[in-house]
C-alpha positions as CSV (number, residue, x, y, z in Angstrom):
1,X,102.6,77.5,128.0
2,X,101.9,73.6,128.4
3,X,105.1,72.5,127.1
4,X,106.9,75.7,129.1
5,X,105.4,74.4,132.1
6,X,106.3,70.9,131.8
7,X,109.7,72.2,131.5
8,X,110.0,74.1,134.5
9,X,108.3,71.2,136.8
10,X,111.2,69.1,135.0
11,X,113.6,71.6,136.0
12,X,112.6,71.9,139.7
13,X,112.2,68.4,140.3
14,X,115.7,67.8,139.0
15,X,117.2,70.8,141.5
16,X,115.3,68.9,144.4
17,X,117.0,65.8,143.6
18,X,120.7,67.3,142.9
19,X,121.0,69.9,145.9
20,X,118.0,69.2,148.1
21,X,116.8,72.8,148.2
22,X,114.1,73.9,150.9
23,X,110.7,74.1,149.2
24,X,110.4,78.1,149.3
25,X,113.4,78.1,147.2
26,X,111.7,75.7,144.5
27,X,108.8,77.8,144.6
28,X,110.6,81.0,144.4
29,X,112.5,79.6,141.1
30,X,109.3,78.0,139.8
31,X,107.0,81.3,140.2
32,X,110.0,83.2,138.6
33,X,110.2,80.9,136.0
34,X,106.4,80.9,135.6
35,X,106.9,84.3,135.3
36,X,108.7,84.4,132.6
37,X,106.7,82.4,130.4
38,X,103.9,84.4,130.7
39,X,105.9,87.6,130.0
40,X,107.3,86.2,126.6
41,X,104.1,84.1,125.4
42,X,102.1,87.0,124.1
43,X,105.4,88.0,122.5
44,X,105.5,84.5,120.5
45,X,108.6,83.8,121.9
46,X,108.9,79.9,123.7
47,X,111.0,79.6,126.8
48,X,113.5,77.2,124.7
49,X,113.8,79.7,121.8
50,X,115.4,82.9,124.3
51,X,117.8,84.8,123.1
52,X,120.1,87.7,125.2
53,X,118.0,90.8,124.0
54,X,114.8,89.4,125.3
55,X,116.5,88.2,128.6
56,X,117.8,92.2,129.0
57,X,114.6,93.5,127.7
58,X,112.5,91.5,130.5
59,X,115.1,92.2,133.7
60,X,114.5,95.8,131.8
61,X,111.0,95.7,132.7
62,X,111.3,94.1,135.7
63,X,113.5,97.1,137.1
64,X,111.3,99.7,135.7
65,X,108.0,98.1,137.0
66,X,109.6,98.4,140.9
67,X,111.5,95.3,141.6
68,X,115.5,96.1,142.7
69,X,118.3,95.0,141.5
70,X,119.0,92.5,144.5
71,X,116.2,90.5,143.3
72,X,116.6,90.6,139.7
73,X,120.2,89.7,140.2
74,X,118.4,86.5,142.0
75,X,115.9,86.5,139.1
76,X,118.7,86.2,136.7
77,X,120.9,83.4,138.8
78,X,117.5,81.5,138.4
79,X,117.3,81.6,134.6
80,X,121.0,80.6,134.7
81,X,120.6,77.7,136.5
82,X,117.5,76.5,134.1
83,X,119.3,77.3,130.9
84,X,122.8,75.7,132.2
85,X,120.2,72.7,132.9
86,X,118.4,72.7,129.5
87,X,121.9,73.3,128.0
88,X,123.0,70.1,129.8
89,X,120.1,67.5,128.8
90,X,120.7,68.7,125.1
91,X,117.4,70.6,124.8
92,X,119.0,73.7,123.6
93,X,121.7,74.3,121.2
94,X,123.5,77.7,123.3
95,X,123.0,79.1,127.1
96,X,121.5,82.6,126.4
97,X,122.1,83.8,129.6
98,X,126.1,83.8,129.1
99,X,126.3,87.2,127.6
100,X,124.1,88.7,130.1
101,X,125.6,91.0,132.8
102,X,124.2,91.4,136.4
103,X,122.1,94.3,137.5
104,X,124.8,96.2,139.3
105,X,124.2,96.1,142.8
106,X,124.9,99.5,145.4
107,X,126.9,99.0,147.8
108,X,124.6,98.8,151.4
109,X,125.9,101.5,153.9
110,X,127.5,100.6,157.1
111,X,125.1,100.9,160.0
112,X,127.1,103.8,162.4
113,X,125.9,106.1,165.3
114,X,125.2,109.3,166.0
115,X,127.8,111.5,168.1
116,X,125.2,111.8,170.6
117,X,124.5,107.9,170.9
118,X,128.7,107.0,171.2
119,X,128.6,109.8,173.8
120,X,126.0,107.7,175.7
121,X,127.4,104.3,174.4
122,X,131.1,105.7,175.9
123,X,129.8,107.0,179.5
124,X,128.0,103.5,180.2
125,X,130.4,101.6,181.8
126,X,131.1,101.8,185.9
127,X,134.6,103.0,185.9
128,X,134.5,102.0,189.9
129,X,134.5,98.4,189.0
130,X,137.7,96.8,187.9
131,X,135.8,95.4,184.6
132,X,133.8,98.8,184.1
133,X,136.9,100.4,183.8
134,X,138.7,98.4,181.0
135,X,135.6,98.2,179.1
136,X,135.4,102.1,179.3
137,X,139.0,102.1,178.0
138,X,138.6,99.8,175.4
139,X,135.7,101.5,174.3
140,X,136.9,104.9,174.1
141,X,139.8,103.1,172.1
142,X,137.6,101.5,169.9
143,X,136.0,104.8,169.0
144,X,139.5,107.1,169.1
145,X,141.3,104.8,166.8
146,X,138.4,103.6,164.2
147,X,139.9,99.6,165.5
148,X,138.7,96.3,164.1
149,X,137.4,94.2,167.4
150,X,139.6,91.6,166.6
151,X,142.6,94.5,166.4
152,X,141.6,95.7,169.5
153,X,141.3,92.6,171.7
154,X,144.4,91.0,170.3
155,X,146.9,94.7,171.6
156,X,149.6,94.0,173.7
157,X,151.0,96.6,175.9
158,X,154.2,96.6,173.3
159,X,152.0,98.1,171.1
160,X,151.2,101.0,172.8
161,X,153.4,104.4,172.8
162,X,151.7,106.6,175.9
163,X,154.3,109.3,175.2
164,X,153.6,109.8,171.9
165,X,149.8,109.4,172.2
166,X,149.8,106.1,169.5
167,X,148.7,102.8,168.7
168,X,150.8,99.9,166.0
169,X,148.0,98.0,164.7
170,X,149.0,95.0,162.8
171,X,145.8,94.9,160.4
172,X,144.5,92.6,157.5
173,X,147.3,91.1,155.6
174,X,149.7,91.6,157.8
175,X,149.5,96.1,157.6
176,X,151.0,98.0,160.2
177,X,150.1,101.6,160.9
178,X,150.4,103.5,163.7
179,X,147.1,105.4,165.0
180,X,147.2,108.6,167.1
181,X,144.6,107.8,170.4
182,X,143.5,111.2,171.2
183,X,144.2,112.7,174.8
184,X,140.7,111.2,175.9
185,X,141.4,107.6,175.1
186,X,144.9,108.2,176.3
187,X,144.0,109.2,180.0
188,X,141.6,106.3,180.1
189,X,144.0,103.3,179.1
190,X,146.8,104.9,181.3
191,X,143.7,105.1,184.2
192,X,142.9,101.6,183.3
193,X,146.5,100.3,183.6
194,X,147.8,101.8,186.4
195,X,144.1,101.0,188.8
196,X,142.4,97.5,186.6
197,X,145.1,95.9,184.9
198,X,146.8,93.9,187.1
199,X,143.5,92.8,189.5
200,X,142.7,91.0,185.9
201,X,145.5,89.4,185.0
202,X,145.1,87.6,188.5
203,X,148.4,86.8,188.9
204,X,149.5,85.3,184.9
205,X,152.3,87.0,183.0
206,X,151.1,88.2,180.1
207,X,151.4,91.4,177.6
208,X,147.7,90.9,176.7
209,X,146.3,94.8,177.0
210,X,142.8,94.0,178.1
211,X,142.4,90.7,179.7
212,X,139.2,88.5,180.4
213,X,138.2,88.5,183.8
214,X,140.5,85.5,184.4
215,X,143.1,87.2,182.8
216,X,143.1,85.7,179.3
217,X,143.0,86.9,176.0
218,X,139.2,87.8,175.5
219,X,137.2,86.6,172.5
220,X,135.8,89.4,169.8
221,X,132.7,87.5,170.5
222,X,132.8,88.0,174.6
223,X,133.5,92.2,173.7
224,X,130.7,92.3,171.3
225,X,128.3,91.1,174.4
226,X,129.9,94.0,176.8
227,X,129.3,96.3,173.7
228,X,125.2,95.0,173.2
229,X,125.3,95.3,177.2
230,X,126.0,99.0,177.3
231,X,123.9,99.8,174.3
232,X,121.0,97.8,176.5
233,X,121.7,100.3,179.9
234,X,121.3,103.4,178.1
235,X,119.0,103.1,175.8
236,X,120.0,102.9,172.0
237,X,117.9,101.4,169.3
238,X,119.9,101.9,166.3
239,X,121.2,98.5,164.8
240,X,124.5,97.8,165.9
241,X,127.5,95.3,164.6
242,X,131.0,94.6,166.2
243,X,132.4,97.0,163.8
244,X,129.2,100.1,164.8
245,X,131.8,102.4,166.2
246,X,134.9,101.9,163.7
247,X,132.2,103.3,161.7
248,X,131.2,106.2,163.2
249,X,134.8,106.6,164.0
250,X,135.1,107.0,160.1
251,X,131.7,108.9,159.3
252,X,132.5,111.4,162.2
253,X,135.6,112.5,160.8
254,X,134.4,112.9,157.4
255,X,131.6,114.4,158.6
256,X,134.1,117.3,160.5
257,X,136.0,117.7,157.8
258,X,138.9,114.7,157.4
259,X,140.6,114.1,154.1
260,X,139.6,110.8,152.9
261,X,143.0,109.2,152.1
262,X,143.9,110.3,155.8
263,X,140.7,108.1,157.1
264,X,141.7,105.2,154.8
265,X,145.2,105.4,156.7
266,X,143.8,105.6,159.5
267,X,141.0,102.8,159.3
268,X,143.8,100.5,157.2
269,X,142.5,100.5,153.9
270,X,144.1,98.8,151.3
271,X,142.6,100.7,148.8
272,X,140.4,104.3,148.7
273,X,137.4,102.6,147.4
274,X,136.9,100.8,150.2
275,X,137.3,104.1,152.2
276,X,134.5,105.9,150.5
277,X,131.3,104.4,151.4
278,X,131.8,106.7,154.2
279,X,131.0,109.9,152.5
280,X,128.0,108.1,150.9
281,X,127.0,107.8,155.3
282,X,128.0,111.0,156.0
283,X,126.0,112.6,152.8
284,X,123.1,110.2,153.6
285,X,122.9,112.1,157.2
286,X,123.2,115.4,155.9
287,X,120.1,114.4,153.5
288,X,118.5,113.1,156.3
289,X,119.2,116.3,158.4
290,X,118.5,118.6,155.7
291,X,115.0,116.8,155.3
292,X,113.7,116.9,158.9
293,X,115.2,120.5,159.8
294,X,115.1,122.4,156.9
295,X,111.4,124.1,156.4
296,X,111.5,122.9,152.6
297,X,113.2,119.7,153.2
């Protein structure tokens, strides 16, 4: 253990010097490391003599004793680096961590709303007030459409078919797809352009859809505010992100019965996989319904 020790402290002090890491990193990798050690010197095995089997067998244990598979993933880039070291400074003849595959990690699940909440979230704006009103349009866009923020403050009025009821997005990598708005959003954004639109553009010429207050192109950043704002006024905890309602968008629809490949249209997806973390979010709330109403949940 003395000469394992002296190894690590070698190790660390060599990280420090080559990328200047903060100290709870060094002592994160040094009480890993330390770890280790201990785990294979009852087994007779010395941290220089390793080979893949017992690397798998300890991550093994570490899984089973509790720990996830975030953190052994981390666990593992940390023996990595201190083999790839040892490897370097001709100390060991092969790097037994080459061979040795990741924990695989889950997916996390988006945070989304409940139907209930985007009600709430939707009827927060004053639709008296010039601003009020395009924020209530964009919002109930936002939600009808399943758009990216960035998708939804760069439209241009080209963009939008009111006869037909439809949005062209141009989406990642250049995709366009054309998005039915649903009769609510669609009275909205008319509402909105025909009583807001043109007090906002103050006097510039511009096809910008939904204009700052000094009628330029607003930021994703400054629409993320109004969003935080109206969650604020009435009242919702849940963690929210710019893209909280392209979420529930999604989630809702599966949740009512949508076929997947249709939401991946919809939402742009270039490919299904993508599309169906969703019904991972809509079976986690039916768990979590089934749990709390059921009487043997």
């Amino acid at each position: 253990m003395l000469t394992a020790t002296a190894d690590i402290e070698s190790y660390i002090d060599a990280v420090w010097m080559e990328r200047g890491l903060a100290r709870n990193t060094l002592d994160s990798y040094r009480s890993d490391l330390l770890k280790f050690a201990r785990w294979l010197h009852p087994r007779g095995i010395a941290l220089g003599d390793v080979a893949r089997d017992n690397l798998e067998h300890y991550l093994a244990d570490e899984l089973h004793s509790g720990r996830s598979a975030r953190s052994c993933a981390r666990l593992l880039s940390c023996l990595r680096g201190y083999y790839r070291y040892q490897l370097r400074e001709g100390r060991i003849q092969a790097d037994p961590t080459l061979e040795v595959d990741s924990p695989r990690l889950g997916r996390s699940l988006p945070g989304t709303l409940s139907e209930h909440d985007v009600e709430q979230l939707l009827g927060a704006p004053d639709t008296e007030d010039s601003l009020g009103l395009r924020d209530k349009a964009m919002l109930e866009l936002l939600y009808a459409c399943g758009l990216r923020v960035s998708e939804l403050v760069s439209l241009q009025l080209s963009q939008i078919n009111s006869n037909q009821g439809v949005v062209r997005i141009m989406g990642k990598g250049s995709r366009e797809r054309l998005v039915p708005m649903g009769e609510e959003a669609r009275e909205w954004l008319l509402r909105y352009c025909l009583a807001a639109r043109q007090e906002l553009m103050v006097g510039k010429r511009s096809d910008i859809l939904f204009p700052s207050r000094r009628g330029d192109r607003m930021t994703r950043q400054t629409f993320w505010h109004r969003i935080k704002h109206y969650a604020r006024q009435v009242n919702i905890t849940a963690p929210l992100s710019p893209h909280t309602l392209r979420h529930a968008f999604a989630t809702h629809l599966i949740n009512h019965g949508a076929d997947l490949r249709v939401v991946q249209l919809l939402l742009g997806h270039s490919d299904l996989s993508t599309t169906q973390i969703y019904t991972h979010v809509a079976q986690a709330r039916l768990q979590d319904l089934h749990a709390r109403h059921h009487p043997r949940g």
